[in-house]
HTML snippet that shows the backbone in 3Dmol.js (N, CA, C, O; Angstrom):
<script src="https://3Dmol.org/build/3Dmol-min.js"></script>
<div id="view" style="width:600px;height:400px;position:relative"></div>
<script>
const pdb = `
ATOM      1  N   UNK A   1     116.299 107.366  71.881  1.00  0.00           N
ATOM      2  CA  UNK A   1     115.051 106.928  72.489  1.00  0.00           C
ATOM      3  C   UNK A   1     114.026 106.782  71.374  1.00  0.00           C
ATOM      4  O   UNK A   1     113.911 107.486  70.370  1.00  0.00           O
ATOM      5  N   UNK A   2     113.275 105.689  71.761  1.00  0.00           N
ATOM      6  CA  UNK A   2     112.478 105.395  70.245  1.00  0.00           C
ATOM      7  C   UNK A   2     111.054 105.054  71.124  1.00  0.00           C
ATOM      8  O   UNK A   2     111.103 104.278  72.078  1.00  0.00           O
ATOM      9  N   UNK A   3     109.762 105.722  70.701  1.00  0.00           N
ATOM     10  CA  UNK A   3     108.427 105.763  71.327  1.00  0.00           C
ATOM     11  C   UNK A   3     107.864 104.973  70.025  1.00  0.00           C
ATOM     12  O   UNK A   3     107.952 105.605  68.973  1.00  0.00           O
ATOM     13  N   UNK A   4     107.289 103.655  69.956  1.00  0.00           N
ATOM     14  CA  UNK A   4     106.192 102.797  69.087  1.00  0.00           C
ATOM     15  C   UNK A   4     104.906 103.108  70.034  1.00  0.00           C
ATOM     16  O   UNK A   4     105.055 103.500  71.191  1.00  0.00           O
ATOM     17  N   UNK A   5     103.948 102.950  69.589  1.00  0.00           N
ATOM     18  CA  UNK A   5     102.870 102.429  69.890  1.00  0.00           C
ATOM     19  C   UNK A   5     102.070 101.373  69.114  1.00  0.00           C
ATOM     20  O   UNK A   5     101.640 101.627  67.989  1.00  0.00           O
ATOM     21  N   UNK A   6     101.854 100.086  69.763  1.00  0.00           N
ATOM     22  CA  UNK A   6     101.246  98.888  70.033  1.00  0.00           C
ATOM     23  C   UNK A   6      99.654  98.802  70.260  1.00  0.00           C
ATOM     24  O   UNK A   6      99.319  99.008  71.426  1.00  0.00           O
ATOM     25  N   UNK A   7      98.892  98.605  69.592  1.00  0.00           N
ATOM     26  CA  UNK A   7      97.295  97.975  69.694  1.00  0.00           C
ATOM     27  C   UNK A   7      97.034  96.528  69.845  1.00  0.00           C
ATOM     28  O   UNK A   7      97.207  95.905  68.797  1.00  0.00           O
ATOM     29  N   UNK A   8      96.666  95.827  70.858  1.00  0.00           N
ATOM     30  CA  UNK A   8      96.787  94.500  71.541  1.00  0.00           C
ATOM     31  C   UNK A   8      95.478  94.181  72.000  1.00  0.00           C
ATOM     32  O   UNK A   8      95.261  94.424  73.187  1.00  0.00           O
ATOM     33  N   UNK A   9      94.499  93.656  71.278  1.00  0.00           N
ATOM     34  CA  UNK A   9      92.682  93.071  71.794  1.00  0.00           C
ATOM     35  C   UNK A   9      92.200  94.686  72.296  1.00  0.00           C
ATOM     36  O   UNK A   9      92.034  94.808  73.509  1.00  0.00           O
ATOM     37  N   UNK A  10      92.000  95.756  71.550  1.00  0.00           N
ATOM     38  CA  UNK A  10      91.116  96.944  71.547  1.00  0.00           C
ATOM     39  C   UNK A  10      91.946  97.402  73.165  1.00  0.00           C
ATOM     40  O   UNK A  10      91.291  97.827  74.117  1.00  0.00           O
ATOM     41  N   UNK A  11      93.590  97.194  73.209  1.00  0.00           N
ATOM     42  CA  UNK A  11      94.229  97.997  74.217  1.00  0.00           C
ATOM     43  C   UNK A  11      95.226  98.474  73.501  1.00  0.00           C
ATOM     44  O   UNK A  11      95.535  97.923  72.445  1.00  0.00           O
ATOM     45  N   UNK A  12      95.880  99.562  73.959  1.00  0.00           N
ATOM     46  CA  UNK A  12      97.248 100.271  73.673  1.00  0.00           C
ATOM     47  C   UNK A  12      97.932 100.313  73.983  1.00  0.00           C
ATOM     48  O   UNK A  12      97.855 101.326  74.677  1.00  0.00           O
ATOM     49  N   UNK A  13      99.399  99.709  74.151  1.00  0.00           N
ATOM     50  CA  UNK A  13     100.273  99.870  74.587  1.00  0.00           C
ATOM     51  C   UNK A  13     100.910 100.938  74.464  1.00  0.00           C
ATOM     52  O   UNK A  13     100.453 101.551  73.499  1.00  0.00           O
ATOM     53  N   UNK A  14     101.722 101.472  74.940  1.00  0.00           N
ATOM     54  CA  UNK A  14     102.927 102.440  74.381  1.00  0.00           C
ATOM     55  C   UNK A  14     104.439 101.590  74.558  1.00  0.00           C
ATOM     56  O   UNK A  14     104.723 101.501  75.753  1.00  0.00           O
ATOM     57  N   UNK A  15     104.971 101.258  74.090  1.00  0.00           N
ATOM     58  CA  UNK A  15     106.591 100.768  74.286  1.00  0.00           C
ATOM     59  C   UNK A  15     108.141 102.329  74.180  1.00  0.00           C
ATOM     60  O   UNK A  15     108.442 102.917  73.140  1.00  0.00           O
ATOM     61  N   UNK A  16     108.571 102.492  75.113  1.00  0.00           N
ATOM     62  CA  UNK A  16     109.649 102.878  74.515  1.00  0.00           C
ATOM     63  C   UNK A  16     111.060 102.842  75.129  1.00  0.00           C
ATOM     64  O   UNK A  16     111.371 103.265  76.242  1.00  0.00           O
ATOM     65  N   UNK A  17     111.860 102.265  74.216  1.00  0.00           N
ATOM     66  CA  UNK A  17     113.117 101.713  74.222  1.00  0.00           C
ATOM     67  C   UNK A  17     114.383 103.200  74.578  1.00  0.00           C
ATOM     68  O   UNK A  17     114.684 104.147  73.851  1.00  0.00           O
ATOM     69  N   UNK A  18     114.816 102.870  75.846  1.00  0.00           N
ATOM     70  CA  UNK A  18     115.927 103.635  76.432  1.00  0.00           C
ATOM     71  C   UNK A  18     117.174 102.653  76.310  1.00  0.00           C
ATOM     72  O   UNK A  18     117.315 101.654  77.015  1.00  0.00           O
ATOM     73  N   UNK A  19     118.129 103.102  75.243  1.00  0.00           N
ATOM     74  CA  UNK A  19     119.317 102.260  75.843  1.00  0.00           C
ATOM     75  C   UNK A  19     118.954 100.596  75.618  1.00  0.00           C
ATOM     76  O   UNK A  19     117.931 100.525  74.936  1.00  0.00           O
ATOM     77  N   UNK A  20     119.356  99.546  75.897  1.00  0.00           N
ATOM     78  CA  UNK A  20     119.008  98.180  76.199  1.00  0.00           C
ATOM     79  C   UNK A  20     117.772  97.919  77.103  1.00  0.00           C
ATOM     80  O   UNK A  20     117.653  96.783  77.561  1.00  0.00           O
ATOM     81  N   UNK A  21     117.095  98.604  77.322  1.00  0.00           N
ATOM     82  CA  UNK A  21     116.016  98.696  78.274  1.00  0.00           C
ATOM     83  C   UNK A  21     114.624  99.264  77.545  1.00  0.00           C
ATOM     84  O   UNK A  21     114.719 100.315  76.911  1.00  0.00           O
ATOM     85  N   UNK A  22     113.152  98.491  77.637  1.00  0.00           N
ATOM     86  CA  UNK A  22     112.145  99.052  76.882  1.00  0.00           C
ATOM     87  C   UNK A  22     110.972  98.825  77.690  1.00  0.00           C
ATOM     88  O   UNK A  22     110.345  97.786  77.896  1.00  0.00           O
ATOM     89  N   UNK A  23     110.772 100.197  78.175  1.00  0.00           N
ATOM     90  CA  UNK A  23     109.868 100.366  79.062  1.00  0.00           C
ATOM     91  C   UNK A  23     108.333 100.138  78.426  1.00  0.00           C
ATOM     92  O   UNK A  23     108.113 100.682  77.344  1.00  0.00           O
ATOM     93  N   UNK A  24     107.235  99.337  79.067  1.00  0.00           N
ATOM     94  CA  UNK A  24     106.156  99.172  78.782  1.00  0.00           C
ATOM     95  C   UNK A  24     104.884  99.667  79.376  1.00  0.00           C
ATOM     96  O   UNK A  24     104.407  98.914  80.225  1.00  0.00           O
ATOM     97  N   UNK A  25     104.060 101.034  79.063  1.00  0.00           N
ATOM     98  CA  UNK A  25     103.297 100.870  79.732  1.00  0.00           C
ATOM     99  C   UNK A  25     101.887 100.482  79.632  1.00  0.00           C
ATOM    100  O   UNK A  25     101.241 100.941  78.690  1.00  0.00           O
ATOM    101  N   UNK A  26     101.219  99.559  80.627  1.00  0.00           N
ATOM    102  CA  UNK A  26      99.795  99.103  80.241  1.00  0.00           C
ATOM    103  C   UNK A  26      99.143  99.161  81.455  1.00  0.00           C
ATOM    104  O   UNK A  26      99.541  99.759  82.455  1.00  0.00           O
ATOM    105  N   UNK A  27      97.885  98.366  81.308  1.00  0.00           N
ATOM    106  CA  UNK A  27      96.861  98.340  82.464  1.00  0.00           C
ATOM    107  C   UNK A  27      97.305  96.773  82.984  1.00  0.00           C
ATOM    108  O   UNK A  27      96.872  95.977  82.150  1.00  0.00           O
ATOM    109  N   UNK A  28      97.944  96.146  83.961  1.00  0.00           N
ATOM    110  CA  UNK A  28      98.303  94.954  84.513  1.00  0.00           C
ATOM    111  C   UNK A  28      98.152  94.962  85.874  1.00  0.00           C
ATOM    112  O   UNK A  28      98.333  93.882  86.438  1.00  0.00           O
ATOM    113  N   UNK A  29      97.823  96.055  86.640  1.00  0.00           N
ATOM    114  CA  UNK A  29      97.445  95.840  88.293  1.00  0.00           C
ATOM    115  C   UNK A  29      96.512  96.195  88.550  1.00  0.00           C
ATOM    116  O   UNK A  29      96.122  95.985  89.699  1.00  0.00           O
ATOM    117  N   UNK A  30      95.714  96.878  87.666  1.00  0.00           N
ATOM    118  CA  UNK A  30      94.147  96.461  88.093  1.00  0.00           C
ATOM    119  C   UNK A  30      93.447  95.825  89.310  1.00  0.00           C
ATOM    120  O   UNK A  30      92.957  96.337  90.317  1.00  0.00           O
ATOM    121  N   UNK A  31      93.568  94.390  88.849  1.00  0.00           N
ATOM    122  CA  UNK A  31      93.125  93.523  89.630  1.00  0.00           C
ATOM    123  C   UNK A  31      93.457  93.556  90.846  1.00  0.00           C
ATOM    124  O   UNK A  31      92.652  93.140  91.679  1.00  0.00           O
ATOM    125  N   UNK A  32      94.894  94.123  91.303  1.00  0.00           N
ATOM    126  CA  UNK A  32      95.479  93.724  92.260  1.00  0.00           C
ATOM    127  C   UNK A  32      94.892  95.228  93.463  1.00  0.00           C
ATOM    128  O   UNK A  32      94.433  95.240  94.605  1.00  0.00           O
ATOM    129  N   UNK A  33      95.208  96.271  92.493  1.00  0.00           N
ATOM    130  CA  UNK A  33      94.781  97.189  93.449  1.00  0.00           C
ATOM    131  C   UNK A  33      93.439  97.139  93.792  1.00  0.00           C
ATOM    132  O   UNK A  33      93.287  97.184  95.013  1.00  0.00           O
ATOM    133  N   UNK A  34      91.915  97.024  92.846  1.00  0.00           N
ATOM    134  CA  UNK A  34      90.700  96.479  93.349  1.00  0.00           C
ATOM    135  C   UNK A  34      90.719  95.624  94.745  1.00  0.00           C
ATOM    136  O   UNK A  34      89.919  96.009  95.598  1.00  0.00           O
ATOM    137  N   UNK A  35      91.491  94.580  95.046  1.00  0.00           N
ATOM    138  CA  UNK A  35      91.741  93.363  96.075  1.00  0.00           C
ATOM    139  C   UNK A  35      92.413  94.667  97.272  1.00  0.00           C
ATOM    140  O   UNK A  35      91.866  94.924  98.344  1.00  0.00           O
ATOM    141  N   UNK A  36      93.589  95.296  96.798  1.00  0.00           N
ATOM    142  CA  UNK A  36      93.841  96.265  97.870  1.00  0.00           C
ATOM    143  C   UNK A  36      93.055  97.287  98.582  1.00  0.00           C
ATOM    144  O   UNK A  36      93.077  97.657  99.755  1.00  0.00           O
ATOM    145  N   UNK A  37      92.087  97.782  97.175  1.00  0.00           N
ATOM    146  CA  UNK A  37      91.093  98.726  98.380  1.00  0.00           C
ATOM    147  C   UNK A  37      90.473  98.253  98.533  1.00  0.00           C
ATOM    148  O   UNK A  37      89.694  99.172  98.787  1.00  0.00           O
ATOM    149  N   UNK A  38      89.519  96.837  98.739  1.00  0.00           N
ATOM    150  CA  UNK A  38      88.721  96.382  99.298  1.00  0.00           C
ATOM    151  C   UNK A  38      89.270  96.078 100.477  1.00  0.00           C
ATOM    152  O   UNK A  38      88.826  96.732 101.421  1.00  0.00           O
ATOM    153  N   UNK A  39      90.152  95.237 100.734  1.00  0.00           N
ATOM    154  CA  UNK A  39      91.297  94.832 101.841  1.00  0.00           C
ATOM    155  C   UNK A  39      90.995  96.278 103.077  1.00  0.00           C
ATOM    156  O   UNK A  39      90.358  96.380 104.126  1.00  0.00           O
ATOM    157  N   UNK A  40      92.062  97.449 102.030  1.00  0.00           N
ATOM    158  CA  UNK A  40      92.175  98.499 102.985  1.00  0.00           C
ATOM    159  C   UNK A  40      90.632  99.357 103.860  1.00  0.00           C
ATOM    160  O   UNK A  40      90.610 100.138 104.811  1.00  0.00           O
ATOM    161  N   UNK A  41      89.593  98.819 103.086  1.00  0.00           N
ATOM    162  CA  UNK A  41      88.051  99.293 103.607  1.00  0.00           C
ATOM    163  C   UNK A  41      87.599  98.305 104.471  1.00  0.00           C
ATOM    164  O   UNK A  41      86.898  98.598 105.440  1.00  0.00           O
ATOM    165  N   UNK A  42      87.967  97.029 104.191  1.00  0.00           N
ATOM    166  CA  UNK A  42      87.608  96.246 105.691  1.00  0.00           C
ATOM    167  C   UNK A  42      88.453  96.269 107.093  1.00  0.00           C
ATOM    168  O   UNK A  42      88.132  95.810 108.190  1.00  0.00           O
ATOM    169  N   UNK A  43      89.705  96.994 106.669  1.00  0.00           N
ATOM    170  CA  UNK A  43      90.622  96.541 108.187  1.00  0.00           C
ATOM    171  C   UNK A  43      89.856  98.124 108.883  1.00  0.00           C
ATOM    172  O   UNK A  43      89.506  98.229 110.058  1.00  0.00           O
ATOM    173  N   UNK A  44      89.722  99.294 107.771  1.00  0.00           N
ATOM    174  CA  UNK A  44      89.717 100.074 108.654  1.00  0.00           C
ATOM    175  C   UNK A  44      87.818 100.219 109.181  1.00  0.00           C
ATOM    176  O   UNK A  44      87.413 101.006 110.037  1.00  0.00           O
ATOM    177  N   UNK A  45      87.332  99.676 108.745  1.00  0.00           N
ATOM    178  CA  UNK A  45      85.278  98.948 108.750  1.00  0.00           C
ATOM    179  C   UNK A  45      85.802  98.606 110.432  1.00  0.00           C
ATOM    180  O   UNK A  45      85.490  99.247 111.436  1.00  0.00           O
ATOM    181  N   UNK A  46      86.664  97.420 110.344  1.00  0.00           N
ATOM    182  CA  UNK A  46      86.744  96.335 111.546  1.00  0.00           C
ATOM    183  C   UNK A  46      87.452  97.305 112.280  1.00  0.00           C
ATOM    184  O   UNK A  46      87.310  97.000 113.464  1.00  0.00           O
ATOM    185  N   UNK A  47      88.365  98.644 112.146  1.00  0.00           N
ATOM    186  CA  UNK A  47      89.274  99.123 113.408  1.00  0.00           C
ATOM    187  C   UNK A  47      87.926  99.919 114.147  1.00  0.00           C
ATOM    188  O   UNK A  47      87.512  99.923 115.306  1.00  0.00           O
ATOM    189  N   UNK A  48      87.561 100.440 113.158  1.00  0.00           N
ATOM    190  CA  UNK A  48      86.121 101.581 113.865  1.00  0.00           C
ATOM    191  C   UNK A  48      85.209 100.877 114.370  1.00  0.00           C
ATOM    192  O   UNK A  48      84.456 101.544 115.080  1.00  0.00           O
ATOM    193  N   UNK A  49      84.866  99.395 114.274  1.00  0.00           N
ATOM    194  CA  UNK A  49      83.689  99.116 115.206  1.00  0.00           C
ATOM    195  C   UNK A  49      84.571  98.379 116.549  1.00  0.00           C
ATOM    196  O   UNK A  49      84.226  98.174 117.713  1.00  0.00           O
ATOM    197  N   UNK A  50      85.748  98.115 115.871  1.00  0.00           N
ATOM    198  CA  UNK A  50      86.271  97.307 117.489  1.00  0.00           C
ATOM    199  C   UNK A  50      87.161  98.956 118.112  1.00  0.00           C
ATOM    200  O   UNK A  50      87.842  98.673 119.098  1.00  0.00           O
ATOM    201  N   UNK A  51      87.236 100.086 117.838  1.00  0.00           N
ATOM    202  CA  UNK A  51      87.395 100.800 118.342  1.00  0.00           C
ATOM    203  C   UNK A  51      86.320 102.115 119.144  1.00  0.00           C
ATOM    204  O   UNK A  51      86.552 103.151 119.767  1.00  0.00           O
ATOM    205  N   UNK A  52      85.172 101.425 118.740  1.00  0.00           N
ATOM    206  CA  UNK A  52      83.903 102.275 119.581  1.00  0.00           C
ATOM    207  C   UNK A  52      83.473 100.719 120.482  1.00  0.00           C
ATOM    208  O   UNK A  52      82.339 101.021 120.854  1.00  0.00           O
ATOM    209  N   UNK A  53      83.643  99.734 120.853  1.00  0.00           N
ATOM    210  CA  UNK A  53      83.468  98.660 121.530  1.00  0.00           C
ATOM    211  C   UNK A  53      84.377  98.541 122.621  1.00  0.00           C
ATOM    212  O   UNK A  53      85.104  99.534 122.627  1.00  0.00           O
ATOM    213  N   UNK A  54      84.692  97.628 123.693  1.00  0.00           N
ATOM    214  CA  UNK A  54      85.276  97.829 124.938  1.00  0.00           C
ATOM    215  C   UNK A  54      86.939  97.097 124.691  1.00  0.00           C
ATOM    216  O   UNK A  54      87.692  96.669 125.566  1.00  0.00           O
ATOM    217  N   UNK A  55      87.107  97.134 123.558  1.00  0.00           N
ATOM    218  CA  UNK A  55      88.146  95.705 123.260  1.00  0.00           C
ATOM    219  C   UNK A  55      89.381  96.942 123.143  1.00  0.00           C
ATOM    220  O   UNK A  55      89.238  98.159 123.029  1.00  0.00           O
ATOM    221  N   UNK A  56      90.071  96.485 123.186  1.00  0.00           N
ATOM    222  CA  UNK A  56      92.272  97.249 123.448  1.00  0.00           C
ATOM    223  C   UNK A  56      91.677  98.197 122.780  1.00  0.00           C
ATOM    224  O   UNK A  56      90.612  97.929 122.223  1.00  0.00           O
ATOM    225  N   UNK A  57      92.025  99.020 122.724  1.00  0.00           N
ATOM    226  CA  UNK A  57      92.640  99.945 121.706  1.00  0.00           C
ATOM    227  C   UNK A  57      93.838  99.596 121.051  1.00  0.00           C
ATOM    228  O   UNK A  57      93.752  99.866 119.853  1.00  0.00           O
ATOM    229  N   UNK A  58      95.007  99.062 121.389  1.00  0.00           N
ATOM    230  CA  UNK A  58      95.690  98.624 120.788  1.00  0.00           C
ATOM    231  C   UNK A  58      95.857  97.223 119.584  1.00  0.00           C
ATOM    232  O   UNK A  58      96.730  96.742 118.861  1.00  0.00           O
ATOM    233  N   UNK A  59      94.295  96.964 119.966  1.00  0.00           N
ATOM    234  CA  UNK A  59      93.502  95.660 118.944  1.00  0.00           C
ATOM    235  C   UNK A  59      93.253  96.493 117.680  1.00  0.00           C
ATOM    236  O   UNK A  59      93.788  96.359 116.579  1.00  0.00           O
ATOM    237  N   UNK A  60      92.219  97.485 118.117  1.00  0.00           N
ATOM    238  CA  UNK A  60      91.688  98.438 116.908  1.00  0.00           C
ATOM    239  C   UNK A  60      92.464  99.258 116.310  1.00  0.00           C
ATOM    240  O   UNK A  60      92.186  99.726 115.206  1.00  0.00           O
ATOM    241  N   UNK A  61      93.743  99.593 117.084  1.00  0.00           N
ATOM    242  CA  UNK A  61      94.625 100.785 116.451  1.00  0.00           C
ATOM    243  C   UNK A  61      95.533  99.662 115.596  1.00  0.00           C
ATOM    244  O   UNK A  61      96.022 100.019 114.524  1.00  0.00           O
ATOM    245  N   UNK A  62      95.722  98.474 116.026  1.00  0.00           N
ATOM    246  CA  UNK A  62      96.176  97.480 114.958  1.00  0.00           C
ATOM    247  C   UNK A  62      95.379  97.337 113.336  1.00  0.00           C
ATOM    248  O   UNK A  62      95.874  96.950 112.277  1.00  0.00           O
ATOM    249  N   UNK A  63      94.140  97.754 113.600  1.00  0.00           N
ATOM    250  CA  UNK A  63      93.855  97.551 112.001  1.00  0.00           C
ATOM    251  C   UNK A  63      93.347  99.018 111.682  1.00  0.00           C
ATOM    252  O   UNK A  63      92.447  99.209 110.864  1.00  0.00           O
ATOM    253  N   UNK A  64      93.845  99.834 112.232  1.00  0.00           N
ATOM    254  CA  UNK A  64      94.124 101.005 111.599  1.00  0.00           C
ATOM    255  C   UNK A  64      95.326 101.504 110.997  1.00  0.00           C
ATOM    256  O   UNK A  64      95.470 102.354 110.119  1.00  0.00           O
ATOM    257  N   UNK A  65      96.508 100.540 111.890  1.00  0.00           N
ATOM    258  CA  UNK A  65      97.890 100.517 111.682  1.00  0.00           C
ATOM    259  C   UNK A  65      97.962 100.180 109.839  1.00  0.00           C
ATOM    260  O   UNK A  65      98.425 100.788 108.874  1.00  0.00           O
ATOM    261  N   UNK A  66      97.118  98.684 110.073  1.00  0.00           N
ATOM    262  CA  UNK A  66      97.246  97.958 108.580  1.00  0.00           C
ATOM    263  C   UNK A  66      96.356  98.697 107.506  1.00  0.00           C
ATOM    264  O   UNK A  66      96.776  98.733 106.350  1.00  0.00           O
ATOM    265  N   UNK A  67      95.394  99.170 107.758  1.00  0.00           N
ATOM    266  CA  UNK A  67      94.667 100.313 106.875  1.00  0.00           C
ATOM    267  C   UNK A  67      95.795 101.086 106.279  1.00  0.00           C
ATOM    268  O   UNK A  67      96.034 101.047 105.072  1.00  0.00           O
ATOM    269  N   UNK A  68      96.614 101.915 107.287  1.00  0.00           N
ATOM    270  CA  UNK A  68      97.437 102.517 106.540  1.00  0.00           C
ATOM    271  C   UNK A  68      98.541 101.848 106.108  1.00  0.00           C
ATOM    272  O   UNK A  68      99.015 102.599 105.255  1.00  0.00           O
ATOM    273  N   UNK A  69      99.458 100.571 106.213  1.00  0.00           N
ATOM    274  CA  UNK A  69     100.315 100.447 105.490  1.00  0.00           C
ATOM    275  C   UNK A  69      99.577  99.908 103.903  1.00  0.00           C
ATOM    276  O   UNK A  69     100.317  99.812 102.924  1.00  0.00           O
ATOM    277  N   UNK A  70      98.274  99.626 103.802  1.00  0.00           N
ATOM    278  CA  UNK A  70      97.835  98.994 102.392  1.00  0.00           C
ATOM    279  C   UNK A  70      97.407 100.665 101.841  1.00  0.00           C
ATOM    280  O   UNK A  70      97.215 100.724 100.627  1.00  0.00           O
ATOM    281  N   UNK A  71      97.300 101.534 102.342  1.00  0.00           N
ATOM    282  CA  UNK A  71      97.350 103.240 101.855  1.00  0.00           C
ATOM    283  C   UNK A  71      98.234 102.890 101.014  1.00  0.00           C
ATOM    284  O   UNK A  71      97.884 102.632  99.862  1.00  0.00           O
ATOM    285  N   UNK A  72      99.738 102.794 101.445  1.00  0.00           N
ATOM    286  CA  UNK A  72     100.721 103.097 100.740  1.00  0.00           C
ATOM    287  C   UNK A  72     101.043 102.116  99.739  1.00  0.00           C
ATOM    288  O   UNK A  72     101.573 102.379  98.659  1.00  0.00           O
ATOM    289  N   UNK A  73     100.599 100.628 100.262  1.00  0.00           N
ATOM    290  CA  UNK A  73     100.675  99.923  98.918  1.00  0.00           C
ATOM    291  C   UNK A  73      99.778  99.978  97.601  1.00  0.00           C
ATOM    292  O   UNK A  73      99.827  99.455  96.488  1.00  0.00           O
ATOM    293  N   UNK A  74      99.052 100.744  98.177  1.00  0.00           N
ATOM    294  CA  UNK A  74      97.783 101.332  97.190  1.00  0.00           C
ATOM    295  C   UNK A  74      98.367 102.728  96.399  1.00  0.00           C
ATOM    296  O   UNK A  74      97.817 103.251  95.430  1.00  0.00           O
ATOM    297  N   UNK A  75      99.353 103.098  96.916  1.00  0.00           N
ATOM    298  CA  UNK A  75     100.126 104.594  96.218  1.00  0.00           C
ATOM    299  C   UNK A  75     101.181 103.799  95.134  1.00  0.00           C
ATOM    300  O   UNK A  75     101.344 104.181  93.975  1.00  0.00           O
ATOM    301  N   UNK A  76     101.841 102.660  95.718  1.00  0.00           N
ATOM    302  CA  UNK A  76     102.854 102.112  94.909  1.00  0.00           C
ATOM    303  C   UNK A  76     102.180 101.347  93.962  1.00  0.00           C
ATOM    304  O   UNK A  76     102.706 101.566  92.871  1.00  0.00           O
ATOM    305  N   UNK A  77     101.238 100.532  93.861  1.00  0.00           N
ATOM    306  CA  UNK A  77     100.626  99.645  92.837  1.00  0.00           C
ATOM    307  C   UNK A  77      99.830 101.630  92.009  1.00  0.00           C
ATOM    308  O   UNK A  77     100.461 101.773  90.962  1.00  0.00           O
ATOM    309  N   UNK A  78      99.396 102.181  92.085  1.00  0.00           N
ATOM    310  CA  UNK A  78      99.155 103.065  91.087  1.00  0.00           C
ATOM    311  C   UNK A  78     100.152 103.378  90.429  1.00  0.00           C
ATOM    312  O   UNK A  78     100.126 103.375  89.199  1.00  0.00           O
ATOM    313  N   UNK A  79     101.513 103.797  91.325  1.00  0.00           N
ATOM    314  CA  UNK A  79     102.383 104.145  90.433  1.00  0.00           C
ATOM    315  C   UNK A  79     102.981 102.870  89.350  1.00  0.00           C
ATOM    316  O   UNK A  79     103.536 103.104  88.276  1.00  0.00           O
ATOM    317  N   UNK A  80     102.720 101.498  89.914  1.00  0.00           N
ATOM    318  CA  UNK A  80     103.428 100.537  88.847  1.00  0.00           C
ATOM    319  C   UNK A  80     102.584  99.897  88.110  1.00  0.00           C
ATOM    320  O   UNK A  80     103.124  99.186  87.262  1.00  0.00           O
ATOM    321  N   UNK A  81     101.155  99.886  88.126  1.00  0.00           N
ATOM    322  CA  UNK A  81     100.185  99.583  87.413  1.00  0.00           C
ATOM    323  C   UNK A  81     100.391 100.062  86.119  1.00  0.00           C
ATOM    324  O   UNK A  81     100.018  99.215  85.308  1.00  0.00           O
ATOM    325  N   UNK A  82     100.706 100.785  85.738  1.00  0.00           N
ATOM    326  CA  UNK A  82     100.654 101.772  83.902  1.00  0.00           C
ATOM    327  C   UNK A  82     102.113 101.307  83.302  1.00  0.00           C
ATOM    328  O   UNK A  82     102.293 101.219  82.088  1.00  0.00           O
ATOM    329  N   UNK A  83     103.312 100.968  84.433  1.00  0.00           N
ATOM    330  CA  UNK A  83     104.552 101.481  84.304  1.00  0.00           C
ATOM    331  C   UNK A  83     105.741  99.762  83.980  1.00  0.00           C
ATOM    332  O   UNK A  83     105.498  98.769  84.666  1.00  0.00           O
ATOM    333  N   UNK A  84     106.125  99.747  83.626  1.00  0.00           N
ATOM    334  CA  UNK A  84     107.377  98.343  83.529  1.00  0.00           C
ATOM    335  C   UNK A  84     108.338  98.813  82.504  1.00  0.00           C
ATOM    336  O   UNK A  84     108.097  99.389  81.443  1.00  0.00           O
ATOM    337  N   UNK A  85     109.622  98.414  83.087  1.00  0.00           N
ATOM    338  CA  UNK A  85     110.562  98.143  82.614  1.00  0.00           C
ATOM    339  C   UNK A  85     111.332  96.910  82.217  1.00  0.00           C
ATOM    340  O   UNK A  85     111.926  96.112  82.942  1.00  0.00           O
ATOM    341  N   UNK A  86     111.218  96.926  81.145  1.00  0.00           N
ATOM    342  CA  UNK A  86     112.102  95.444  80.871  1.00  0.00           C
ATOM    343  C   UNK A  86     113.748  95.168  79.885  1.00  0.00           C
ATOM    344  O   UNK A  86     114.114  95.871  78.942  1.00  0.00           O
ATOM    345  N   UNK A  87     114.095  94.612  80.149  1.00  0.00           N
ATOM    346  CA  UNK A  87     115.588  94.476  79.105  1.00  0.00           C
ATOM    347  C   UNK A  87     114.821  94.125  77.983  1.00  0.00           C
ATOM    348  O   UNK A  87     113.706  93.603  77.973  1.00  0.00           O
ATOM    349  N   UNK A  88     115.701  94.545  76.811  1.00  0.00           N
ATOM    350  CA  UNK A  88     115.335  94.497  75.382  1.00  0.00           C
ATOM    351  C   UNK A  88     116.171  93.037  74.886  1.00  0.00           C
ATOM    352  O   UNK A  88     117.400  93.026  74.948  1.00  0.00           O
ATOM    353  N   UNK A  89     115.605  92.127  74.518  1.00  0.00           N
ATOM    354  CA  UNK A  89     116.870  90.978  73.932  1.00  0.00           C
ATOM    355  C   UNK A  89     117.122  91.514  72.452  1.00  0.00           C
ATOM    356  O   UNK A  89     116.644  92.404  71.747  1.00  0.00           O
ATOM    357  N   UNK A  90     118.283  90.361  72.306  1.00  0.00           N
ATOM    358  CA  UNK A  90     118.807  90.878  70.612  1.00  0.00           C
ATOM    359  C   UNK A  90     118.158  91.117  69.321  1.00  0.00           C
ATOM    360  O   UNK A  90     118.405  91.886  68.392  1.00  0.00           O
ATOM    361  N   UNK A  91     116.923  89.903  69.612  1.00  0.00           N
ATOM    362  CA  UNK A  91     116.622  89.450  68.337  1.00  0.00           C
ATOM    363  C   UNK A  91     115.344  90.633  68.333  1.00  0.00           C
ATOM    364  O   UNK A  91     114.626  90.446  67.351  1.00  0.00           O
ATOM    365  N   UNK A  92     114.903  91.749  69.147  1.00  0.00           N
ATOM    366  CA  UNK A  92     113.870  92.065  69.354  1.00  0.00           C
ATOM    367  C   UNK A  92     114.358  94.099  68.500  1.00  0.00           C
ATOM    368  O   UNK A  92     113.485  94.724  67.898  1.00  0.00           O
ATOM    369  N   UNK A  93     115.815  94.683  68.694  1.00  0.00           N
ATOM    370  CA  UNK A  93     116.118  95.347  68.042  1.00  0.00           C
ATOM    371  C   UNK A  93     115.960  95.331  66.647  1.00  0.00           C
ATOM    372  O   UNK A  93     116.027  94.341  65.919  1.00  0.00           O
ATOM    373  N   UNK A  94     115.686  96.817  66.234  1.00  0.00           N
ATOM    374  CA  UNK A  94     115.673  97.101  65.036  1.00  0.00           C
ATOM    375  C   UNK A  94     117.269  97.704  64.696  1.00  0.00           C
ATOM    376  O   UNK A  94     117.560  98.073  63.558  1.00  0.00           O
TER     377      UNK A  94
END
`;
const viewer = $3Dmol.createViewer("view");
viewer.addModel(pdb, "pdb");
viewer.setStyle({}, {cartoon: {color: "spectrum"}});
viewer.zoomTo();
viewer.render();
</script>
């Protein structure tokens, strides 16, 4: 197992190579999780006012439903935000 570290426009990578495989970790989902908790603060904004209003409950418990499945996509983009794995090609070994 071989740990480099990489400096890329005032960022750091860390690289390290397992086997044919060289895991990378950086900052690349950012963006994506920002878009997710905003997402996950409006469904559950919209479940609480259409759930104190006269409308289903099963309307409002619908975007409480989706509140929580973007929870969990919000647990998985943290965990893969820092994290990648990639195959190593030939010409890229030392």
């Amino acid at each position: 197992m071989k740990i480099r570290n990489i400096v890329r426009e005032q960022q750091e990578d860390v690289h390290i190579e397992i086997g044919d495989y060289e895991m990378i970790i950086e900052k690349r989902y950012r963006v994506v999780s920002f878009i997710n908790d905003l997402l996950l603060g409006v469904l559950y904004f919209i479940g609480s006012i259409l759930f104190l209003t006269d409308v289903s409950q099963a309307v409002s418990i619908s975007f409480f439903l989706a509140g929580s499945i973007m929870m969990i996509i919000r647990a998985g983009l943290n965990i893969l935000k820092d994290l990648h794995v990639k195959k190593i090609t030939g010409t890229k070994r030392e």
